[in-house]
Residue, then its C-alpha position, 0 to 999 in steps of 0.5 A: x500500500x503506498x501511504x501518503x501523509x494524509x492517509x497516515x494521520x488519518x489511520x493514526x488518530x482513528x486508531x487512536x479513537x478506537x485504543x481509547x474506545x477499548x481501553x478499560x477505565x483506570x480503576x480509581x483509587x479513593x482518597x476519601x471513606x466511601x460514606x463521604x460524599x467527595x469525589x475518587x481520584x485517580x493516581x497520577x502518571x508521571x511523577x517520582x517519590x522522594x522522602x518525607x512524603x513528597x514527590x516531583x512531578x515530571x510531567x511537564x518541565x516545571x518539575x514541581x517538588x510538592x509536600x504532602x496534601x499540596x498541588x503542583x503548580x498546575x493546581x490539577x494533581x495533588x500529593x497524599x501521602x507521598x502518592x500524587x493524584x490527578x484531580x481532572x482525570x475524566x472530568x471535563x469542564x468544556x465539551x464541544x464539536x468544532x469543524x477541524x479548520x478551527x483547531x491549529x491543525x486545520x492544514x489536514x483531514x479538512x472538513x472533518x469534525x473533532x471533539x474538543x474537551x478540556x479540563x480545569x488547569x495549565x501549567x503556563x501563564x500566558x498573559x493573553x489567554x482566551x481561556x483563562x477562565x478555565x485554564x487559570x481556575x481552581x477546579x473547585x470554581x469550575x464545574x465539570x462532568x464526568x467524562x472517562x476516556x471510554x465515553x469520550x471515545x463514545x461520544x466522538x463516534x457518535x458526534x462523527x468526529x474523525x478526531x479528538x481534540x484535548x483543547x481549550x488549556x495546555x494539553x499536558x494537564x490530561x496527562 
């Protein structure tokens, strides 16, 4: 088969929504006793234990060395005990269906339609931000729902979108 580079990123980001279609939901660790009404959260990726009970996160280049019951810069990942959790993991606070063009990857798949969801939180401070709103915001002043890999998956087939888009705030906060 002779692959051009619009056959290949297509092929890649449909095959990336059906892995994320299949893809079993992390079980989710809970911080807190099951008769309490708060939120579970889910371990965070990407991070290293160091003693007193904190840890360093090497998700982005920041590299936050957070205490024990603290967040990250980011403010979407929290330290408890020496465990770090993702506190946005399959909550999005922005769900929408965009044409591609709108997106910064508009050069290809044109006329296809892509998901856009975001969480609360970023890691940088741009001063001119159209999403500040979120991006900037503690994730206890923005509402979210919850919206698991699986569902997203779900909801893009069923939206037609050939594409995912994680927008809106810096993408490596999904992570």
């Amino acid at each position: 088969m002779n692959w051009t580079r619009r056959k290949f990123i297509h092929s890649t980001a449909c095959a990336g929504c059906l892995l994320a279609a299949d893809q079993k939901t992390q079980s989710r660790s809970s911080l807190r006793s099951e008769d309490n009404d708060k939120p579970e959260f889910t371990e965070a990726r990407y991070y290293k234990k160091l003693s007193q009970r904190k840890i360093q996160c090497e998700l982005c280049p920041r590299q936050c060395v957070i205490d024990d019951l603290e967040r990250g810069f980011c403010g979407v990942r929290e330290n408890h005990g020496g465990t770090y959790y993702s506190l946005v993991y399959g909550k999005a606070c922005a769900v929408h269906v965009d044409p591609i063009e709108k997106k910064p990857l508009f050069h290809f798949m044109p006329g296809e339609r892509a998901l856009s969801i975001a969480t609360v939180g970023c890691n940088l401070i741009c001063k001119f931000c159209q999403n500040w709103e979120i991006s900037q915001a503690n994730i206890d002043q923005v509402k979210s729902i919850d919206l698991p890999p699986p569902q997203v998956a779900e909801l893009a087939l069923k939206n037609h979108c050939a594409v995912i888009a994680y927008t809106y705030t810096e993408p490596v906060v999904f992570a």
